[in-house]
C-alpha positions as CSV (number, residue, x, y, z in Angstrom):
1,X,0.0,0.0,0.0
2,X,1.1,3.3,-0.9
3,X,0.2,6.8,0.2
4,X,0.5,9.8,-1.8
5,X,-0.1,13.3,-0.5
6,X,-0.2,16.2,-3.0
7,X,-1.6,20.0,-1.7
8,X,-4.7,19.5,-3.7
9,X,-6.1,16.5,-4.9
10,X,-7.0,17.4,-8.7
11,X,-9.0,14.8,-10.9
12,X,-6.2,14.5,-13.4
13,X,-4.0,13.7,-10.4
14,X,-6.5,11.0,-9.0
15,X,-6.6,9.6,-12.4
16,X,-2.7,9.4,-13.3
17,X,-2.1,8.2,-9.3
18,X,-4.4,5.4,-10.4
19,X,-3.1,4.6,-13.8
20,X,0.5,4.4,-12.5
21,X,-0.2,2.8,-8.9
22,X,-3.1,0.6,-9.6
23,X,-2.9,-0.6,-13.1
24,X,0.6,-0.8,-13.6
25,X,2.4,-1.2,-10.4
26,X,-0.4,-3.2,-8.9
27,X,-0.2,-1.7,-5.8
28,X,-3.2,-0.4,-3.0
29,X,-3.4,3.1,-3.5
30,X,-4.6,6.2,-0.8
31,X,-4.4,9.9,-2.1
32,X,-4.0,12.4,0.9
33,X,-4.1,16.2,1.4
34,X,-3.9,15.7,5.1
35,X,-0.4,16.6,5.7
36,X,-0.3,15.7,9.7
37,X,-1.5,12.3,8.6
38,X,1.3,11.8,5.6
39,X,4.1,12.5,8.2
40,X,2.9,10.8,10.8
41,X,1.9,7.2,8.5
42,X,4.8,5.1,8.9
43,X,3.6,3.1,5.4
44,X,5.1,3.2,2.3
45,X,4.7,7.5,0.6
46,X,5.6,9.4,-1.5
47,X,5.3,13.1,-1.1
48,X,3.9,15.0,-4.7
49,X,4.0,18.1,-4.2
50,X,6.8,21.5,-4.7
51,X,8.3,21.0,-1.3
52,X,10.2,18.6,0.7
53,X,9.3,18.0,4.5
54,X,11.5,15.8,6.2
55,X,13.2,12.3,5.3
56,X,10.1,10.9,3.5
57,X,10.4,9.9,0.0
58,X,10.2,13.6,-2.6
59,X,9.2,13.6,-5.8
60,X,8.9,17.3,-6.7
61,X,5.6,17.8,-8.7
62,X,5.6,19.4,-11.8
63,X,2.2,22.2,-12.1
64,X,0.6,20.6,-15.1
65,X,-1.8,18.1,-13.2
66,X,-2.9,21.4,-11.2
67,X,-4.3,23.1,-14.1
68,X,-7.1,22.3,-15.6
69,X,-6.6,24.5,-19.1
70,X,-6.1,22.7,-22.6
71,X,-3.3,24.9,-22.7
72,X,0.2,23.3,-24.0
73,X,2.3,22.9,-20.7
74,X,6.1,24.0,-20.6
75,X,8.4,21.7,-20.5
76,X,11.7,20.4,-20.7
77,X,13.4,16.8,-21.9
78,X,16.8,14.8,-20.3
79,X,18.0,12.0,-19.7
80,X,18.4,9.5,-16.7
81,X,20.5,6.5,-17.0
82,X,18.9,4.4,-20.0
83,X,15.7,6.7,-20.0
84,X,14.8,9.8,-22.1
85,X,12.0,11.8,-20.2
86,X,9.7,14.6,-20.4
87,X,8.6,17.4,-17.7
88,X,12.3,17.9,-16.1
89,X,12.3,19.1,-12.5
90,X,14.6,19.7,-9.8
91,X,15.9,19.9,-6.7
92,X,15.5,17.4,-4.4
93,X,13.5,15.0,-5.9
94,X,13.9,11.3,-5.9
95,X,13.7,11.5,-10.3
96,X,15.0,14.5,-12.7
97,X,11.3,14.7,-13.7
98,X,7.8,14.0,-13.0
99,X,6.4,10.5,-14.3
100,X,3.1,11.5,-13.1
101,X,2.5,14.9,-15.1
102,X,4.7,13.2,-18.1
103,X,2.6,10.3,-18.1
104,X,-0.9,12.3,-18.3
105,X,0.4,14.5,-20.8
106,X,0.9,11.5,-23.3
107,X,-1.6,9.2,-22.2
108,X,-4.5,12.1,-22.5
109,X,-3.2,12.7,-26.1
110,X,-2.8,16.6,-25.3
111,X,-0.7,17.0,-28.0
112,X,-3.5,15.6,-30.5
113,X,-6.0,18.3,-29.0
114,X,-3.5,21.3,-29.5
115,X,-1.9,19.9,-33.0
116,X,-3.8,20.5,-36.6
117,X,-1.5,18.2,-38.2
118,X,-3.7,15.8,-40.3
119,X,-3.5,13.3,-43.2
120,X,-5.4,13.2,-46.2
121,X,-7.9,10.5,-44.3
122,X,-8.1,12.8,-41.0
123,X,-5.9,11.6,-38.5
124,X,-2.9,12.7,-36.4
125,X,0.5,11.4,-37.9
126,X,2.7,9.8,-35.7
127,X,5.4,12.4,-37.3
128,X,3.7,15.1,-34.9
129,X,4.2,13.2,-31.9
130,X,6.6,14.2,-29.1
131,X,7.6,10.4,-28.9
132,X,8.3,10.2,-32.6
133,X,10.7,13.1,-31.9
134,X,12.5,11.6,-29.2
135,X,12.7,8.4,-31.0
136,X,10.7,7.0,-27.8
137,X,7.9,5.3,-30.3
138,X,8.7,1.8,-29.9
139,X,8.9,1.9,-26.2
140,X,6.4,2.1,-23.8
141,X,8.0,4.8,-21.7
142,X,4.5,5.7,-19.3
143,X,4.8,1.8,-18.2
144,X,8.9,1.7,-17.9
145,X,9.0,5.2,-15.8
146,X,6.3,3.8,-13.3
147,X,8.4,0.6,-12.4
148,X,11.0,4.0,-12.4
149,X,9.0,5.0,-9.5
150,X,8.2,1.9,-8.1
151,X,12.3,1.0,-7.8
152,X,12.7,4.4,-5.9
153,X,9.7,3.4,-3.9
154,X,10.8,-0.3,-3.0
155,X,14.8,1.5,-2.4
156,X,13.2,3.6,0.8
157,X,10.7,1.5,1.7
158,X,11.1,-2.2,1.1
159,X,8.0,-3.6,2.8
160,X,6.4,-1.5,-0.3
161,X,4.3,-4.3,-2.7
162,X,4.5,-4.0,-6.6
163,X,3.1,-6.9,-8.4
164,X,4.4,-6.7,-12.1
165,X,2.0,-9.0,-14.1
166,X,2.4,-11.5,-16.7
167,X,2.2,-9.9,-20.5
168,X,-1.4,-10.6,-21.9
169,X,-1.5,-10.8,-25.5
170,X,-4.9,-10.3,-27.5
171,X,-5.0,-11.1,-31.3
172,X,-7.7,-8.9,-33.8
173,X,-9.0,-9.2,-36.7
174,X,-10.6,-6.1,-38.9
175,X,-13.3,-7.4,-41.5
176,X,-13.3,-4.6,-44.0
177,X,-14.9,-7.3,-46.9
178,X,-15.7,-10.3,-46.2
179,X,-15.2,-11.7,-49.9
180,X,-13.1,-10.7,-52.6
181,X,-15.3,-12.1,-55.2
182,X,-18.2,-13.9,-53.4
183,X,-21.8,-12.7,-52.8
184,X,-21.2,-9.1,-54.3
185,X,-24.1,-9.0,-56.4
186,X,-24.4,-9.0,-59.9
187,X,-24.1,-5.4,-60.6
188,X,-21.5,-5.3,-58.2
189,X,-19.9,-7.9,-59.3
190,X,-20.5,-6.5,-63.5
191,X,-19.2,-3.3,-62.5
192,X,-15.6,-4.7,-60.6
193,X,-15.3,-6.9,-63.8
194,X,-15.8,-4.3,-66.6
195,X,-13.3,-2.2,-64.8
196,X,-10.4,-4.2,-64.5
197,X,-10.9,-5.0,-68.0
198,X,-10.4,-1.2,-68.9
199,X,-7.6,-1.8,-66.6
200,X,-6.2,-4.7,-68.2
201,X,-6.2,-6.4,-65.1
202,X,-6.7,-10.3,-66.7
203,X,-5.3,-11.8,-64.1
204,X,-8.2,-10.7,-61.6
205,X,-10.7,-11.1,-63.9
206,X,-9.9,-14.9,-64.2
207,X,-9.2,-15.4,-60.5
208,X,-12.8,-13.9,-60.4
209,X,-14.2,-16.3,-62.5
210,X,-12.7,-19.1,-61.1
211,X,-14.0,-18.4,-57.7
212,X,-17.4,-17.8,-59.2
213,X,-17.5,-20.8,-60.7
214,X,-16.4,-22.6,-57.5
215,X,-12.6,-23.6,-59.1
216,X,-11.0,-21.5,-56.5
217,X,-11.6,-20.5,-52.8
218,X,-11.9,-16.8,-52.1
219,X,-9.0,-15.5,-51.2
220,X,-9.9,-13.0,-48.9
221,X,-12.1,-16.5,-47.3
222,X,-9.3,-17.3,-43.9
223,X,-11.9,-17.9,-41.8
224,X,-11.1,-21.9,-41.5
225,X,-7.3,-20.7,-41.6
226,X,-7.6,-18.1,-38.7
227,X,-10.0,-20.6,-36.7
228,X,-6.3,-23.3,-37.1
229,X,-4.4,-20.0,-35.8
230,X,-6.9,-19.4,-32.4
231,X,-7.4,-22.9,-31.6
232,X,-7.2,-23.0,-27.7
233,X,-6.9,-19.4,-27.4
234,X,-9.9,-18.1,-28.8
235,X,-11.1,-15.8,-25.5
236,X,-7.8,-13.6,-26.7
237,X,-9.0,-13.2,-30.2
238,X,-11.6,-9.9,-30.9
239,X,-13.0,-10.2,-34.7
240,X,-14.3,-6.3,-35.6
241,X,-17.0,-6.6,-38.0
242,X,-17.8,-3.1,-41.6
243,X,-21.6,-2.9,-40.9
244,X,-21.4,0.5,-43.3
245,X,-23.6,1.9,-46.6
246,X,-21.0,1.0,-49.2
247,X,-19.2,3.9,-50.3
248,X,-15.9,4.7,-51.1
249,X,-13.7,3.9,-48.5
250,X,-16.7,1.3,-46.9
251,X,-16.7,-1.3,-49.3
252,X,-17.9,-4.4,-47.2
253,X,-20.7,-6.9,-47.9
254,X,-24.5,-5.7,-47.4
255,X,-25.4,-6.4,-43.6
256,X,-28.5,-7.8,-45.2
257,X,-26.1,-10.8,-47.1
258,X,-27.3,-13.8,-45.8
259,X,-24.0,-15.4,-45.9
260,X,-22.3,-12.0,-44.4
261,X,-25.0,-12.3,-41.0
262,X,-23.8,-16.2,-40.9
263,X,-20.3,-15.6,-41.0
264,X,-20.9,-12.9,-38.0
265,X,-23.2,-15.2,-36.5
266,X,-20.9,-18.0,-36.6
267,X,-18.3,-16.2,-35.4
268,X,-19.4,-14.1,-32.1
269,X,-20.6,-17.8,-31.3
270,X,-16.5,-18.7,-30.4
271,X,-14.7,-15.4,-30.5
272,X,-15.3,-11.6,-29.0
273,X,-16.8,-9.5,-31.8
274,X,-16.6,-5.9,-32.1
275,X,-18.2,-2.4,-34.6
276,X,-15.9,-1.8,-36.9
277,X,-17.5,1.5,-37.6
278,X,-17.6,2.7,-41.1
279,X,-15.2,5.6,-42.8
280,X,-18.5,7.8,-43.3
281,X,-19.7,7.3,-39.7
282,X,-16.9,9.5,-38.4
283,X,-17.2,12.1,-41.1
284,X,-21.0,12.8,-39.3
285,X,-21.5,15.2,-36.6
286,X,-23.6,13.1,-34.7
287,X,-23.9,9.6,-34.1
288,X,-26.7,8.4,-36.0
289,X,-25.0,6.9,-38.8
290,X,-23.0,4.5,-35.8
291,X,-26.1,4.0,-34.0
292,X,-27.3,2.6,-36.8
293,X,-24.4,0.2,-37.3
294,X,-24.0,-0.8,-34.2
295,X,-28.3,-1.7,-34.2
296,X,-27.2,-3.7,-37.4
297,X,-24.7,-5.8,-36.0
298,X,-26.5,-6.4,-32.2
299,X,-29.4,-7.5,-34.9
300,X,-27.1,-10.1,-36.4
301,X,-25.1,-11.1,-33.5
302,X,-28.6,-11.1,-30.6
303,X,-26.1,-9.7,-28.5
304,X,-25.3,-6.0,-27.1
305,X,-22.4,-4.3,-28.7
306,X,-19.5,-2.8,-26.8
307,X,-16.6,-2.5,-28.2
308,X,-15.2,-0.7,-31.3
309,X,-12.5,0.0,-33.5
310,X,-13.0,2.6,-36.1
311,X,-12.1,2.0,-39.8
312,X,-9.0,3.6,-41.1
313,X,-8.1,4.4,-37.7
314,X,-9.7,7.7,-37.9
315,X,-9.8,8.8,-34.5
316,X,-10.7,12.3,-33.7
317,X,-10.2,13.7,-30.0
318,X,-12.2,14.1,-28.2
319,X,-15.1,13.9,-30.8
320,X,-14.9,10.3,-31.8
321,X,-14.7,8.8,-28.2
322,X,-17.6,11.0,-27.3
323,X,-19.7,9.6,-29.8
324,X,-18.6,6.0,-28.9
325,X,-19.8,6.7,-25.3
326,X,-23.0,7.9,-26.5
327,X,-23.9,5.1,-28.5
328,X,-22.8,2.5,-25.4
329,X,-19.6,1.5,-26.6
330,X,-17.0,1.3,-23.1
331,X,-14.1,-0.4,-25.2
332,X,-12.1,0.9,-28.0
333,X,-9.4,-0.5,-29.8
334,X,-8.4,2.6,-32.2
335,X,-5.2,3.6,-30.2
336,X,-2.4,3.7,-32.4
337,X,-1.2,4.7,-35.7
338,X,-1.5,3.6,-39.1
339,X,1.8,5.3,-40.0
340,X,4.2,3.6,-37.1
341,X,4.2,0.5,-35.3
342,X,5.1,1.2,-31.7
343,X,3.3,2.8,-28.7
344,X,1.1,5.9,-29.6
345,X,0.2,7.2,-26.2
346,X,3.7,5.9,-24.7
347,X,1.5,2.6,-23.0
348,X,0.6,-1.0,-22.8
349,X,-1.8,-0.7,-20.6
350,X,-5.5,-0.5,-20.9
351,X,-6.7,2.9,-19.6
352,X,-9.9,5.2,-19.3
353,X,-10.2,8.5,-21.8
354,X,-9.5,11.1,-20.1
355,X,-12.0,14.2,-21.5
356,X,-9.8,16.9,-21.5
357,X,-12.5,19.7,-22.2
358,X,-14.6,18.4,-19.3
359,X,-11.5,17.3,-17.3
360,X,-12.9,14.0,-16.0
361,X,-12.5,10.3,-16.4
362,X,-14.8,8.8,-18.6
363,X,-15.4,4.8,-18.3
364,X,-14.5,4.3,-22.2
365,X,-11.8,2.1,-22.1
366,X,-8.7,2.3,-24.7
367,X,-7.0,-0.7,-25.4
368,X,-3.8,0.7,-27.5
369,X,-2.5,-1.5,-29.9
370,X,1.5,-1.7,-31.6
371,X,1.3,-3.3,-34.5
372,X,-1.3,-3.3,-38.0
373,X,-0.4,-5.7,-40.7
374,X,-0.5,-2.5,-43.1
375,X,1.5,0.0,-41.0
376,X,4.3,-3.2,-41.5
377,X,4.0,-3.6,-45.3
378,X,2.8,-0.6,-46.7
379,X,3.8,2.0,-44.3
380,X,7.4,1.2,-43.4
381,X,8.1,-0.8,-46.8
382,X,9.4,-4.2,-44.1
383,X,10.1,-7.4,-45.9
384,X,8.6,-10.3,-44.1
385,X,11.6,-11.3,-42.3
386,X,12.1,-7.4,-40.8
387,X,8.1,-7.3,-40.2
388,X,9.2,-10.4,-37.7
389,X,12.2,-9.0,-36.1
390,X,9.8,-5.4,-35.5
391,X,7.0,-7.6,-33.7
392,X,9.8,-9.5,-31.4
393,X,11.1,-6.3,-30.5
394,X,7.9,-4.6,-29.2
395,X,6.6,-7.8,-28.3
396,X,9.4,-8.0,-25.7
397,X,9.3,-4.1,-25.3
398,X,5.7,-5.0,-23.8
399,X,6.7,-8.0,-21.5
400,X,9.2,-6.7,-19.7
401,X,6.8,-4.2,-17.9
402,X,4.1,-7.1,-17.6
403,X,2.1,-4.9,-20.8
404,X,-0.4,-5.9,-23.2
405,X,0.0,-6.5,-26.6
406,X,-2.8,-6.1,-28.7
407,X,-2.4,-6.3,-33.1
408,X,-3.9,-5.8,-35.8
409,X,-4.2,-7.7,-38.9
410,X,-7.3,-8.6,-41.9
411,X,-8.7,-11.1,-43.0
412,X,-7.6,-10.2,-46.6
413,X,-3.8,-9.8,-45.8
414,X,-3.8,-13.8,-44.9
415,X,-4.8,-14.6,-48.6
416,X,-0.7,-15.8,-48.5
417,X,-1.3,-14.4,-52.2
418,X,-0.5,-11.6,-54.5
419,X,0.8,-9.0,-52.5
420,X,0.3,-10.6,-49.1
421,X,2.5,-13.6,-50.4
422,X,4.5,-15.2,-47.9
423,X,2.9,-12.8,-45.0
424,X,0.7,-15.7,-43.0
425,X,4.5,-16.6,-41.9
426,X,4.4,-13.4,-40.2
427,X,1.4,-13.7,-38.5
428,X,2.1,-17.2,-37.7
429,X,5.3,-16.1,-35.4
430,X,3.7,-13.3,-34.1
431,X,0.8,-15.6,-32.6
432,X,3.1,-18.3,-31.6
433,X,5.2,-16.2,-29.4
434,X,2.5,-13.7,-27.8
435,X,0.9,-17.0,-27.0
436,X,3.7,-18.1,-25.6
437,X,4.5,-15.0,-23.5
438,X,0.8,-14.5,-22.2
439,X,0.9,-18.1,-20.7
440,X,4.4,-18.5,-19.1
């Protein structure tokens, strides 16, 4: 158990405290402005605030988690041993800087609130980021500088109880189309044909009709592939399901397909399933557009739907999370970037949005994630064999600090054809060794 006493117990201080103490460090937490009762406990404390008392553990408190402003804070960066941190202080303090105010400042996504920097589909680039800057991407530095803490902690006090925890590891898969071929519908299906004719595209055009004609299996069909993959560990596999109006970038199989609602149906029956919600349902101001695909999927599935990951990644603080909350959803898997693998808000560890505007916890839950199947291939040009040694090394980035590690791949990128050739290697490893890690 752990006290903490800071001057004025602020909710972004309550909420960082409990990140770092409870979630991470596993340890009982009690916040205190009572300053006769932190001197005169004789448990494990740690004294947050701009003053030093007596011989009890200091770590001098930087003002950010006093404010309550969207204003950009100031701060400086340095280095401590192996670590490169954020919000420098001084003095006597126990660190060089303040985990706790670094920590909200990344983990709240400030810096996405302040920033205009977009791409051409909406989102924030990982180029903008203050980790990307530092070079601190691939490591999940709010995790590492609270077991920081927690050694300074256990140095004064050793009867002081940290539990690091095993890594958990949680597979996903995004269904953006179901079929590359099947059930399309004839005009659909007329339309896709006469255009790569105009394109010269042959090749697809016969792959078509051989499919069609029941010659050849779909290639974007891995269901019976992925169900080999998650045999035995199917409650740490989450399937997100397109329930959009096609459209552009929605180009998924009617939600009234018959075989579409039996592959969902089939599917939430052995795995978690999630709303992938469409490319036009974050371009609305309101929510009625995800309403509506979430009513489409619960229809399908007979069961309530709580949990999300939006398509494209196009995450929009804090208006997309808003809208989640307000249609029901309390877990989102969105966090991270399309651009770069690694650690977007500088964690492996589930945590609460934090509503800057309002400043209050919210109980949406964010489950980041470090690697997309795309971001591997696409974005950072990686052969197969480098896509395998990037995994490993955020994979064991995320198990030293007892993390989770959550992916991201689709359904189409198994084909193991065309461009996705020799790819399902990839994923194979990938699952073989989180697997491995989440149950040693």
């Amino acid at each position: 158990m752990v006290l903490v006493y800071a001057e004025k117990i602020t909710p972004r201080l309550g909420y960082i405290a409990r990140l770092i103490f409870t979630d991470i460090l596993g340890a009982e937490l009690t916040l205190t402005s009572n300053l006769p009762e932190f001197l005169q406990s004789e448990r494990p404390k740690l004294n947050y605030s701009f003053r030093k008392f007596s011989n009890e553990l200091f770590l001098e408190a930087h003002p950010f988690l006093f404010s309550a402003t969207l204003e950009a804070p100031v701060f400086e960066t340095g280095k401590y041993g192996d670590e490169t941190f954020i919000f420098t202080t001084s003095g006597e303090s126990c660190l060089p800087f303040d985990p706790l105010a670094a920590s909200f400042f990344l983990v709240s996504r400030l810096e996405e609130y302040l920033s205009d920097q977009r791409d051409l589909h909406g989102r924030y680039p990982a180029r903008a980021s203050i980790l990307r800057r530092l070079n601190l991407l691939g490591q999940p530095v709010v995790n590492r500088w609270a077991w920081l803490l927690a050694d300074k902690i256990s140095q004064k006090y050793p009867g002081a109880v940290f539990r690091r925890s095993r890594m958990q590891y949680l597979s996903t898969i995004d269904v953006d189309n179901a079929w590359a071929y099947r059930h399309k519908g004839f005009f659909r299906t007329f339309a896709a044909s006469l255009k790569a004719l105009l394109k010269g595209e042959r090749a697809v055009n016969r792959e078509r009709f051989q499919v069609l004609t029941g010659q050849k299996a779909d290639p974007f069909d891995t269901y019976n592939y992925l169900q080999q993959i998650f045999r035995g560990n199917e409650a740490q596999t989450i399937f997100f399901f397109l329930a959009g109006d096609y459209a552009r970038f929605d180009r998924s199989i009617s939600w009234k397909n018959r075989a579409f609602r039996q592959l969902v149906r089939t599917t939430s029956g052995t795995y978690q399933t999630g709303l992938h919600p469409s490319y036009r349902s974050s371009e609305e101001e309101g929510n009625r557009q995800l309403m509506r695909e979430k009513l489409r999927l619960q229809t399908i599935t007979g069961a309530e739907v709580t949990r999300s990951r939006q398509h494209y990644l196009r995450l929009q603080l804090p208006q997309t999370y808003r809208k989640l909350l307000a249609a029901g959803i309390v877990e989102d898997y969105s966090m991270g970037y399309a651009d770069e693998a690694g650690f977007r808000a500088g964690i492996c560890t589930p945590f609460f949005f934090y509503d800057l505007e309002n400043d209050r916890p919210t109980n949406l839950l964010i489950y980041p994630f470090q690697v997309m199947d795309v971001t591997l291939r696409d974005y950072l040009n990686l052969t197969p064999q480098e896509a395998r040694l990037k995994i490993e090394q955020l994979m064991n980035e995320v198990k030293a600090v007892g993390g989770m590690f959550v992916s991201i791949w689709h359904n189409e990128s198994l084909s193991d054809s065309g461009p996705w050739k020799d790819w399902r290697a990839v994923f194979e490893f990938m699952n073989r060794l989180g697997f491995q890690y989440s149950h040693e």
